[in-house]
TIMI-308884 format. One line per 2 residues: number of its first residue (from 0); their letters; for each residue x, y, z of C-alpha. Coordinates in pm, whole numbers, plus 50000, padded with zeros to 5 digits. Layout:
NUM	a	X Y Z | ... .
//
This chain:
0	xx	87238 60246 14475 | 87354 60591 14428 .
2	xx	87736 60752 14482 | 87626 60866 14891 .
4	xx	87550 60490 14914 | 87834 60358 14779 .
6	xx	88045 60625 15004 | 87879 60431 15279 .
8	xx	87870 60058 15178 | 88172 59881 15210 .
10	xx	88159 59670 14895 | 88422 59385 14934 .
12	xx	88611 59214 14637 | 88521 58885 14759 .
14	xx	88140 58954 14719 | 88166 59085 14349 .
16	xx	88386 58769 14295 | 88099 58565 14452 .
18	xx	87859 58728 14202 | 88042 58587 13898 .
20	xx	88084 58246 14060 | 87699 58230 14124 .
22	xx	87643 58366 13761 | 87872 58098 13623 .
24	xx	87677 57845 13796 | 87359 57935 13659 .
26	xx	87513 57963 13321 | 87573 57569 13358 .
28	xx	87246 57497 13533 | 87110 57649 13179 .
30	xx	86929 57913 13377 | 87124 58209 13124 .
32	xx	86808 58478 13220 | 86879 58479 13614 .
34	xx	87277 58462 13495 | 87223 58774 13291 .
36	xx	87020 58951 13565 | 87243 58854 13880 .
38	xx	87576 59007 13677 | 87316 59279 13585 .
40	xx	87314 59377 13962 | 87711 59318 13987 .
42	xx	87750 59600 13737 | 87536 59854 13916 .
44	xx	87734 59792 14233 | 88032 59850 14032 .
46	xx	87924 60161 13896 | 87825 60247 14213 .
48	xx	88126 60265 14378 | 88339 60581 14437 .
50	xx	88644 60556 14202 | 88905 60533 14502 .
52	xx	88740 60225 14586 | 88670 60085 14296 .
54	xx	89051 60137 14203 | 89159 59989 14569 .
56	xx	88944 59671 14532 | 89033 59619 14207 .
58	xx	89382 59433 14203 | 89222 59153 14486 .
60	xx	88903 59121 14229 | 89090 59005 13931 .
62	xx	89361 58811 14206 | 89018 58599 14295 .
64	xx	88868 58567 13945 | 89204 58405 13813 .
66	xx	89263 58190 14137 | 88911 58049 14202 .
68	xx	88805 57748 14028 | 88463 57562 13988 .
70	xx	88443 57212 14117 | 88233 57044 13832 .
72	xx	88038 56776 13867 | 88190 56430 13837 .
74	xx	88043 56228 13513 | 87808 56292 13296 .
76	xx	87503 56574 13362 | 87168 56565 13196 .
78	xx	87122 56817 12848 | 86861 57097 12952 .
80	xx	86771 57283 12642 | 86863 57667 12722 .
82	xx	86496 57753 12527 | 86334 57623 12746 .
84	xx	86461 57707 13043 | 86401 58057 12953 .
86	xx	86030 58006 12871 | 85981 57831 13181 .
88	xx	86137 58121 13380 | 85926 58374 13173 .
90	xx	85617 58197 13283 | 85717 58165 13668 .
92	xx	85734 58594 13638 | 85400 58686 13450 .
94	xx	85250 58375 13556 | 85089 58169 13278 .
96	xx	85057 57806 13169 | 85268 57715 12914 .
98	xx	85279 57407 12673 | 85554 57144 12704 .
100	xx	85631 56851 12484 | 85723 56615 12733 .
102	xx	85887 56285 12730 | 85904 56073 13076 .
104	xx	86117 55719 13068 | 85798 55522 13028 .
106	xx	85634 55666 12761 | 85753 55557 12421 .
108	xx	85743 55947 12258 | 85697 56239 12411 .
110	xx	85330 56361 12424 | 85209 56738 12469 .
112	xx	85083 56889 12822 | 84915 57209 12878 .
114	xx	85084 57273 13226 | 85118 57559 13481 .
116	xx	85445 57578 13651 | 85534 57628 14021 .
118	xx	85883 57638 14065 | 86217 57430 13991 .
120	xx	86395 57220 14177 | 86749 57186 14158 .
122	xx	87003 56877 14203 | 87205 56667 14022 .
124	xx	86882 56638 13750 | 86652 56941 13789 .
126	xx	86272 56944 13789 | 85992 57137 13726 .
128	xx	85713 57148 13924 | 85382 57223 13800 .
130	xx	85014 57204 13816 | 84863 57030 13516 .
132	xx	84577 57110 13288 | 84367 56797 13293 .
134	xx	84432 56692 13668 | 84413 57003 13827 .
136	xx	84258 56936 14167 | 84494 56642 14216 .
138	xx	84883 56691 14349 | 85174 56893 14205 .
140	xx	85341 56687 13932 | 85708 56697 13812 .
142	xx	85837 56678 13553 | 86269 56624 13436 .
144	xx	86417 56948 13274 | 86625 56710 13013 .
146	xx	86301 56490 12930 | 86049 56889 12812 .
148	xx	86187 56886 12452 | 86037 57218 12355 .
150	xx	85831 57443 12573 | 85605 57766 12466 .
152	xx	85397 58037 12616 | 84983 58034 12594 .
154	xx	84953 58348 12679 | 84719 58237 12943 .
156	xx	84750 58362 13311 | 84608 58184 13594 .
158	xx	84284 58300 13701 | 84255 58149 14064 .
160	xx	84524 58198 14315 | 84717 57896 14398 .
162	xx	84912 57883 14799 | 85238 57661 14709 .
164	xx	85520 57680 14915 | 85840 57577 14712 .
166	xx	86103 57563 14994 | 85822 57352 15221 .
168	xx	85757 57111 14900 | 86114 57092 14846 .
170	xx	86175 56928 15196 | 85922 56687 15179 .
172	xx	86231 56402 15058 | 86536 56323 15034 .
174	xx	86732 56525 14693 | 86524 56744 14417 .
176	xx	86317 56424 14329 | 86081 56243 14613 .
178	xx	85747 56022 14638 | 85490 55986 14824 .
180	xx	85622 55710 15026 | 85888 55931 15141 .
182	xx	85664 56178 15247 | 85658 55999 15674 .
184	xx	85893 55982 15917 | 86257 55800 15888 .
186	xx	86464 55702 16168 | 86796 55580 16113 .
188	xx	87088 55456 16419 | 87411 55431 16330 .
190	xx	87659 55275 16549 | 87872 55394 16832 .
192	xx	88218 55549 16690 | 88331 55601 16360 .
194	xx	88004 55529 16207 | 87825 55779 16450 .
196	xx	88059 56038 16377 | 88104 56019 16035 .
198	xx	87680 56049 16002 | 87741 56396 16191 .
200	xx	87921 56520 15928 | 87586 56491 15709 .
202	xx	87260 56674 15574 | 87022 56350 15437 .
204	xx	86782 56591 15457 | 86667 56929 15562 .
206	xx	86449 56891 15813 | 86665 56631 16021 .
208	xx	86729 56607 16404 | 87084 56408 16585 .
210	xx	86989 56257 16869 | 87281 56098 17059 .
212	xx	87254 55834 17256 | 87451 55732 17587 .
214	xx	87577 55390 17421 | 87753 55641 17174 .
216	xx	87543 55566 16901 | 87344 55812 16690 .
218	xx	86964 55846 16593 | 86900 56028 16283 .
//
């Protein structure tokens, strides 16, 4: 963005506001690389805009930074070690398989996989979701960001293109983790009044229809 730009673009105190509040939540999600980038990008606009507005926008910036809070979330959250978060989002940019040490909640220790990741899920405990090594023609496999205990680069890119479709994958169930038998059609009825409306009010999942019925009851 250059000064004739920033003449023209009406840059709003609210949306450089927004850009720390989105940093700050990556900070917690342990995603500190995307943090650094997205308030990276706040501080070009900044220095992008002409110094009348900068100086105009300036008093209802700070007014917003000291009166909005974050709503954390209730109890306890799962560790994710901030290493390797940032090895797994190195790997998702060049791409190339990395090497986790991995411990699920049925194995006894954690055991070392050779993996190539796809993407990460987010939600109250965060996955990644990868290809692996030694059962590569079978299905995507995830794996809990708190259970990888240390994660490194191979150096090794991926030499077949792989078609994946995070956002379409991510939709598949209900919350970041699913199965397969979740993976069909659900229809739910709630009954007529408060439980009908009250289910309005609600996403259980993305790809959800309402269908109301005449007896005042609803079909999810």
């Amino acid at each position: 963005i250059d000064t004739a730009l920033g003449d023209l673009v009406q840059i709003k105190a609210a949306e450089l506001a927004a850009l720390d509040l989105a940093a700050a939540f990556l900070t917690d999600s342990a995603r500190d690389d995307a943090a650094k980038d997205l308030l990276s990008l706040k501080d070009k606009v900044e220095a992008s805009l002409p110094p009348n507005a900068a100086r105009r926008i300036e008093p209802d910036y700070e007014a917003l930074l000291t009166r909005t809070g974050r709503l954390a979330r209730a109890g306890a959250k799962p560790h994710v070690d901030r290493d390797v978060m940032a090895t797994i989002s190195t790997a998702l940019v060049a791409p190339e398989f990395i090497e986790i040490c991995y411990k699920s909640r049925a194995d006894s220790r954690a055991e070392t996989r050779t993996v190539y990741p796809l993407g990460i899920l987010s939600g109250p405990r965060s996955y990644l979701v990868a290809k692996t090594r030694t059962d590569w023609n079978g299905p995507e496999r995830k794996y809990r960001l708190d259970g990888i205990v240390t994660a490194k680069l191979t150096g090794e890119p991926l030499r077949s293109e792989i078609r994946f479709d995070l956002e379409a994958y991510s939709k598949r169930g209900f919350g970041a983790y699913s199965s397969e038998p979740e993976h069909t059609e659900i229809v739910w009825k709630f009954a007529p009044g408060e439980p009908a409306a009250r289910a309005m009010e609600f996403v259980f999942q993305a790809t959800q229809v309402f269908e109301p019925q005449s007896d005042g009851s609803l079909i999810v």
